[in-house]
C-alpha positions as CSV (number, residue, x, y, z in Angstrom):
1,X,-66.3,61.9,299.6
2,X,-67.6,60.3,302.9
3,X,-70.8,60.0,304.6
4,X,-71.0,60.9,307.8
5,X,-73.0,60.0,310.9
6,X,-72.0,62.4,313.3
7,X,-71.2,65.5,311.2
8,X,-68.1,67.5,312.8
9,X,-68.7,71.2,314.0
10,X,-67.2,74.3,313.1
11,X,-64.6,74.3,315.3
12,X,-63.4,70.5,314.7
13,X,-63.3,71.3,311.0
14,X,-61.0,74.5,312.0
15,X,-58.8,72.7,313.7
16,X,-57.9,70.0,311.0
17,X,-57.5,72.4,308.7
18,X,-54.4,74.0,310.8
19,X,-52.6,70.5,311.0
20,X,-49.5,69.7,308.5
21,X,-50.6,67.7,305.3
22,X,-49.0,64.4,306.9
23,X,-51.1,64.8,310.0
24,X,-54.4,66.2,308.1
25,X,-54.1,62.8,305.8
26,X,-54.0,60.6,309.5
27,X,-57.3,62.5,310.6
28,X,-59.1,61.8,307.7
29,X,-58.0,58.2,307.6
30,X,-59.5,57.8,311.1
31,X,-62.4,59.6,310.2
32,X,-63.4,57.9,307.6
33,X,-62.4,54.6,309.1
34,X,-64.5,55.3,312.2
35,X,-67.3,58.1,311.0
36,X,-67.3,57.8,307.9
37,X,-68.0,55.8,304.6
38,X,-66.2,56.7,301.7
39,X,-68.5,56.9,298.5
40,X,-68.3,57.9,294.8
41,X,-70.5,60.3,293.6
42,X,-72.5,58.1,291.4
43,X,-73.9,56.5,295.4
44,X,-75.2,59.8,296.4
45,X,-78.5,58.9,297.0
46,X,-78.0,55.0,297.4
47,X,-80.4,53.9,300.5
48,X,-78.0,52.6,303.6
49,X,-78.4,49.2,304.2
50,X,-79.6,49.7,307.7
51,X,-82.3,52.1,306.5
52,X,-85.8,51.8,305.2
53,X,-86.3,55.4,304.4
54,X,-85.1,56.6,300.7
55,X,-82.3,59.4,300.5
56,X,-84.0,62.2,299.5
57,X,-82.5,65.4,301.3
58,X,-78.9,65.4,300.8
59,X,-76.2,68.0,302.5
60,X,-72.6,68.1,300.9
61,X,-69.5,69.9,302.4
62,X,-66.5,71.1,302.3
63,X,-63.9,74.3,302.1
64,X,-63.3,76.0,299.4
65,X,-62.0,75.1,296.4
66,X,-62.7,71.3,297.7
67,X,-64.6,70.4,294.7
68,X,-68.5,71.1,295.7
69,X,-69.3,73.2,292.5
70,X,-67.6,70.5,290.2
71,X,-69.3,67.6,291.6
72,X,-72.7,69.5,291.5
73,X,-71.4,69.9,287.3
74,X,-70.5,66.3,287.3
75,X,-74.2,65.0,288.8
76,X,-75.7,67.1,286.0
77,X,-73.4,65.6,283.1
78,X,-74.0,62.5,284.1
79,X,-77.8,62.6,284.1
80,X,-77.7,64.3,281.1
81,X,-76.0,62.1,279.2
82,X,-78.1,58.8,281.1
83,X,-75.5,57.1,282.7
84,X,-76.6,57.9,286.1
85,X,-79.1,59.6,288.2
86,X,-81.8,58.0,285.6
87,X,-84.3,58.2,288.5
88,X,-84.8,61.7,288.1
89,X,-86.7,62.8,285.2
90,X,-85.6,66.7,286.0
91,X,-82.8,68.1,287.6
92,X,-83.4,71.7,288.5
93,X,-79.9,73.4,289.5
94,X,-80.4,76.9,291.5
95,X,-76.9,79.0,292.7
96,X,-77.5,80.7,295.8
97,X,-74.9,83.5,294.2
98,X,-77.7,84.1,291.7
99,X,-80.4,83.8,294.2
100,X,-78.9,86.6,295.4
101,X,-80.1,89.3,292.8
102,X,-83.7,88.4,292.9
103,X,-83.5,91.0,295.4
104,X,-82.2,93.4,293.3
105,X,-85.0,93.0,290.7
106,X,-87.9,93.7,293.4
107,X,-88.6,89.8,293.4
108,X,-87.7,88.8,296.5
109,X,-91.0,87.1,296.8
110,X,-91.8,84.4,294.5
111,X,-93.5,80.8,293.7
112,X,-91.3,78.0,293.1
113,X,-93.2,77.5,289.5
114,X,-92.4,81.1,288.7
115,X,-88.5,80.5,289.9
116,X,-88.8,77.4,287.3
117,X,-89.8,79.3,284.7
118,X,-87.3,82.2,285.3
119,X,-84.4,79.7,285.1
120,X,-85.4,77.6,282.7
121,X,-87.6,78.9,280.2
122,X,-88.7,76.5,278.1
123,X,-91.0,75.0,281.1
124,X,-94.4,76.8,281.6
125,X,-97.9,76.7,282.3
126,X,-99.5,73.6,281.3
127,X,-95.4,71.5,280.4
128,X,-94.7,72.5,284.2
129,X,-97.5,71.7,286.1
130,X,-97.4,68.4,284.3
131,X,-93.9,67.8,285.3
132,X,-94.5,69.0,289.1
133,X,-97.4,66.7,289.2
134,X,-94.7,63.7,289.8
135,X,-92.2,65.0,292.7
136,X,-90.4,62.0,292.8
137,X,-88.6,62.1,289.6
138,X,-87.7,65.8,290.6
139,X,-84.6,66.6,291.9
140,X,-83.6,70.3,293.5
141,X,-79.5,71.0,293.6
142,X,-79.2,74.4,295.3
143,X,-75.2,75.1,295.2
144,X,-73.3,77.4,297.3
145,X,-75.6,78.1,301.0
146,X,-72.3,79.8,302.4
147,X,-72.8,82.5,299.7
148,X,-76.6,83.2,300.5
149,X,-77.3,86.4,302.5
150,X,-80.7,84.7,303.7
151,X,-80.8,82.4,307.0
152,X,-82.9,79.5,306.5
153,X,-85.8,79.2,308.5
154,X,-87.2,76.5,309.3
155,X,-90.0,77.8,311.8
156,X,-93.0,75.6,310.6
157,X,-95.1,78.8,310.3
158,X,-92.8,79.8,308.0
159,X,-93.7,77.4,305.7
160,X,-95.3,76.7,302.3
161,X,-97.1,73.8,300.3
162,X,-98.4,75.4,297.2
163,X,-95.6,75.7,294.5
164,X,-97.9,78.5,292.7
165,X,-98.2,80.4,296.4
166,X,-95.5,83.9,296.1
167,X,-93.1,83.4,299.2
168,X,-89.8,85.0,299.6
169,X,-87.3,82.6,298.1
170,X,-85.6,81.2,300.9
171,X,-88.9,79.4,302.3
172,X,-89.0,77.7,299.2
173,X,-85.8,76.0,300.0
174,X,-86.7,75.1,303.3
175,X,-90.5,73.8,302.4
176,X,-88.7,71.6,300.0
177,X,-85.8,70.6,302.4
178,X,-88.6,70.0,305.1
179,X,-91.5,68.5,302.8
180,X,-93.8,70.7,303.3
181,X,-93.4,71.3,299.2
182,X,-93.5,68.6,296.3
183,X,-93.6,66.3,299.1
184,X,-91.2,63.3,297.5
185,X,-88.9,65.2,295.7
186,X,-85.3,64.9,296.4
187,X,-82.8,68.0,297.7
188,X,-79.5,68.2,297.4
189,X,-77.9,71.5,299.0
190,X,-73.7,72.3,299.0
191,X,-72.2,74.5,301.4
192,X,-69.1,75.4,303.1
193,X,-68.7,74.3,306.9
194,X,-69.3,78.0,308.1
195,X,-72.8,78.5,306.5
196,X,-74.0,75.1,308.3
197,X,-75.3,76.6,311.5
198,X,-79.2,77.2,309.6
199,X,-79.4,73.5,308.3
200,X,-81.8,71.6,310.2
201,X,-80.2,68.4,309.6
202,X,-82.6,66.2,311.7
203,X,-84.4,66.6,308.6
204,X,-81.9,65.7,305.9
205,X,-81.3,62.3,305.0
206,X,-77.7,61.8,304.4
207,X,-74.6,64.5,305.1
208,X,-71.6,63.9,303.1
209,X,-68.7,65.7,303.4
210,X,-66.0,66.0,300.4
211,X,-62.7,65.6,301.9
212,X,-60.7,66.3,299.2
213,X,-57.2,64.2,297.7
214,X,-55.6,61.3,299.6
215,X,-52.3,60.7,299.5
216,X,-52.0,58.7,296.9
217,X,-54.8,60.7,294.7
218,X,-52.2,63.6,295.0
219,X,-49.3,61.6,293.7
220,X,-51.9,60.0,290.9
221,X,-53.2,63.5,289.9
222,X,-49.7,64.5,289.5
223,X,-49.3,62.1,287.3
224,X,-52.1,62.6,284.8
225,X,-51.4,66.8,285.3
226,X,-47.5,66.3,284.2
227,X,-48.4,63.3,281.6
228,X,-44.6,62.5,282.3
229,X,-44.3,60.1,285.4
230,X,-40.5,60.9,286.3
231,X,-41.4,64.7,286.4
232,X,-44.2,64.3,288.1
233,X,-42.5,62.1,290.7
234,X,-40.0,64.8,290.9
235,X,-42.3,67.6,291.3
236,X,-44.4,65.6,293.9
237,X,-41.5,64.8,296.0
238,X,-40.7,68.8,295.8
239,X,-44.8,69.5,297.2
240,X,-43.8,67.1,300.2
241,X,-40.8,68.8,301.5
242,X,-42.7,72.2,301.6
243,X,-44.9,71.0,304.5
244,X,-47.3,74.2,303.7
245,X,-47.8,73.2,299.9
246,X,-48.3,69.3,301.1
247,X,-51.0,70.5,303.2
248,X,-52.8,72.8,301.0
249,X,-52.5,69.8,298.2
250,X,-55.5,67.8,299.5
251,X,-57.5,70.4,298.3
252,X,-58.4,69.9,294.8
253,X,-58.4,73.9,293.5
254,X,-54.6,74.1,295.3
255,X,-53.6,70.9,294.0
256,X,-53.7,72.3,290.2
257,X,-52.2,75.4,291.2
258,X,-49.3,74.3,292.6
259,X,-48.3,72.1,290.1
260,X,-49.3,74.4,287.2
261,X,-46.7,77.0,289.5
262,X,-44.0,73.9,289.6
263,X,-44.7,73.7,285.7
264,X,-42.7,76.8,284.7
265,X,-39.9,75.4,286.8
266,X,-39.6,72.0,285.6
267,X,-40.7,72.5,282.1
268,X,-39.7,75.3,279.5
269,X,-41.9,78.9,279.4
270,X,-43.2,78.4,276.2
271,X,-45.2,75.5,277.4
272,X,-46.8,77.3,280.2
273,X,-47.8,81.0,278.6
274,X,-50.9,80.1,276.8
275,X,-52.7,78.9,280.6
276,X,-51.5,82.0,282.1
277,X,-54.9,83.4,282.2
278,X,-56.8,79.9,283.3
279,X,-54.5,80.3,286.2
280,X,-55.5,83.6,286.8
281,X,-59.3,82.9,287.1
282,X,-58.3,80.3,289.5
283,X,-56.3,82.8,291.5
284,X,-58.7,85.3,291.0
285,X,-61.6,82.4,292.9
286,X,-59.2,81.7,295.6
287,X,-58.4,85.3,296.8
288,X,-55.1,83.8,298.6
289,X,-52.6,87.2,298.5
290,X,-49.6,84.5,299.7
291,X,-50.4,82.0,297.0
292,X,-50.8,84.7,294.4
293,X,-47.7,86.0,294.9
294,X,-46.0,82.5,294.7
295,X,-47.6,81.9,291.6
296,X,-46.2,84.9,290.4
297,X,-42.8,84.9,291.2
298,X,-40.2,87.0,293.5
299,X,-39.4,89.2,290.5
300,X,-43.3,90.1,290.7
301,X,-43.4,90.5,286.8
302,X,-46.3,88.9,284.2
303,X,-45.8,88.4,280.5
304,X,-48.9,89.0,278.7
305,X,-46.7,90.0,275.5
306,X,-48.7,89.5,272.0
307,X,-51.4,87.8,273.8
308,X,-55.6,88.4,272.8
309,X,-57.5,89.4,276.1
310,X,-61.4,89.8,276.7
311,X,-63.1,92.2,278.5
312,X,-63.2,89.4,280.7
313,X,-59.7,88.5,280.6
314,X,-58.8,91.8,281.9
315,X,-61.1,91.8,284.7
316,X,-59.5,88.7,285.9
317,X,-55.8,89.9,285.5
318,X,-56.6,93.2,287.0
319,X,-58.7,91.5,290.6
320,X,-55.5,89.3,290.2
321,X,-53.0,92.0,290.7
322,X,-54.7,94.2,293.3
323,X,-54.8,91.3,295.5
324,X,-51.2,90.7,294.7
325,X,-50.7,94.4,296.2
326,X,-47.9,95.7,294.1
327,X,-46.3,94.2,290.5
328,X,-43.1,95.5,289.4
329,X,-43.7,95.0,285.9
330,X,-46.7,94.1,283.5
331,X,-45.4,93.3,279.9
332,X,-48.8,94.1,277.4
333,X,-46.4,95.0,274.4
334,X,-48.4,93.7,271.2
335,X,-51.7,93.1,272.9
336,X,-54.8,94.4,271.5
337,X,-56.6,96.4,273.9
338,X,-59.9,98.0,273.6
339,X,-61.2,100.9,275.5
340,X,-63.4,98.7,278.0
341,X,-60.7,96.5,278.1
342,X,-58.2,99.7,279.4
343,X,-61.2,100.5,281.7
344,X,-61.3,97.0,283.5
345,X,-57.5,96.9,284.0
346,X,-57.3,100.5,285.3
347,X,-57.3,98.9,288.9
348,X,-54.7,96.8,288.2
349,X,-52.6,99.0,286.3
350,X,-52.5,101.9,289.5
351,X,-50.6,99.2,291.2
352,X,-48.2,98.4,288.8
353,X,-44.3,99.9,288.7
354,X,-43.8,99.4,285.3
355,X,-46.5,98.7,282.0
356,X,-44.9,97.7,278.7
């Protein structure tokens, strides 16, 4: 990751992304060597030297698949288990995807102690206002702004003070982001380039942006993916010819895709068919119709053959294949199915040639 001091607009970010992998690698270089700071996760909210101010509202970006979601998981198991973070004596973790629904429940107004409570239920009445008493041992992670379907507003009319006052939910995000709301408490907010437009960020404190693998963090995951250095040298020096596959390998998500694809052709099936269906859920996240179809092959045929799928399972292999488009063959002989699990492949199914 990298602080930044003058974050990049849409259009900058755009543009990098269109360059080849060799020439994405030299513009992040620069950036970093002129911008930027590169930083480890544990120095999110380390004070700059220059500053006087603490880091308290903290903005993190980056594409998809970049690694926002599993940093947000690693913050949390790290405080958790007290190895870092230790200044926080609660981390509450909101997902705009789930922020989402509150409007489907007729709750789109609500107080930030009531949104506590819903989350995490074992905080109420008397525990919670105890622990809201102390805002500065409270830290906010709201993951995923690109997928909220509210604009932020940071009109200060618009804003509240009172954690037990009913507000739509959205306000509560910006009362905390602008202080206005557990004045002292710290913020930290992911989001894709594209959703960046509503941040205020005069008022945040630090802007980080996760760049993804370096060059030589490609080659080293590589290493520790294929646990064999010769193949994976081998298999790297494959990724690097294919100028589009180098390029897309800087992002995390792509990175293990690719070389769980290379897998089947370096190594034997056998070792590959039981993470079949991991790489499906990843498939299924990235909604990429090209890479889908790389992963699955030019003969467009799956082997599910004696395997044990889930409901969820199923729902996964079926978004999988009607993204692919077509699939000339889908081998299910010897695989238990239930009814519901028949009902959340039927969209799959229509689109393929042959079912065994």
């Amino acid at each position: 990751m990298a602080i930044e001091q003058e974050p990049r607009n849409h259009k900058e970010t755009e543009h990098e992304l269109m360059k080849t992998g060799r020439i994405h690698d030299e513009l992040m270089k620069k950036g970093a060597a002129e911008k930027c700071e590169r930083i480890k996760i544990e120095q999110l909210f380390r004070k700059s030297p220059v500053s006087v101010n603490p880091v308290n509202i903290i903005v993190v970006r980056g594409m998809v698949g970049i690694g926002k979601t599993t940093m947000i998981q690693k913050v949390m198991y790290d405080w958790a288990r007290g190895t870092q973070y230790q200044r926080f004596a609660f981390v509450f973790l909101f997902k705009f995807r789930e922020l989402n629904l509150l409007d489907n429940e007729n709750e789109a107004q609500m107080s930030l102690t009531k949104l506590i409570e819903r989350h995490y239920k074992y905080l109420s009445n008397d525990p919670l206002k105890d622990v809201l008493k102390n805002p500065e041992t409270l830290l906010f992670i709201f993951d995923g702004l690109d997928e909220y379907k509210h604009k932020l507003d940071f009109t200060q009319s618009q804003l509240c003070s009172d954690p037990d006052v009913e507000v739509p939910v959205h306000i509560l995000v910006t009362s905390l982001v602008s202080r206005t709301l557990l004045k002292g408490c710290s913020v930290l907010i992911t989001s894709r380039p594209t959703a960046l437009e509503a941040m205020d960020m005069e008022r945040v404190d630090q802007f980080v942006e996760i760049l993804g693998f370096f060059p030589e963090q490609r080659l080293m995951y590589c290493k520790k993916f294929f646990g064999d250095n010769a193949l994976a040298a081998q298999a790297f020096q494959y990724v690097k010819k294919n100028t589009i596959l180098y390029s897309m390998c800087f992002i995390p998500s792509y990175c293990w895709m690719i070389c769980s694809v290379l897998k089947r052709h370096f190594m034997t099936p056998e070792k590959n068919k039981s993470k079949a269906l991991q790489i499906g859920q990843w498939l299924c996240e990235a909604q990429n119709k090209e890479l889908i179809r790389d992963t699955i092959g030019e003969d467009l045929k799956m082997n599910f053959r004696s395997k044990t799928l889930s409901d969820v399972d199923c729902t996964v292999l079926a978004a999988v294949i009607s993204c692919c488009g077509e699939l000339k063959e889908l081998n299910l002989t010897n695989t238990p199915l239930t009814p519901e699990c028949i009902k959340r492949l039927e969209p799959g199914l229509n689109c393929c040639s042959v079912v065994r």
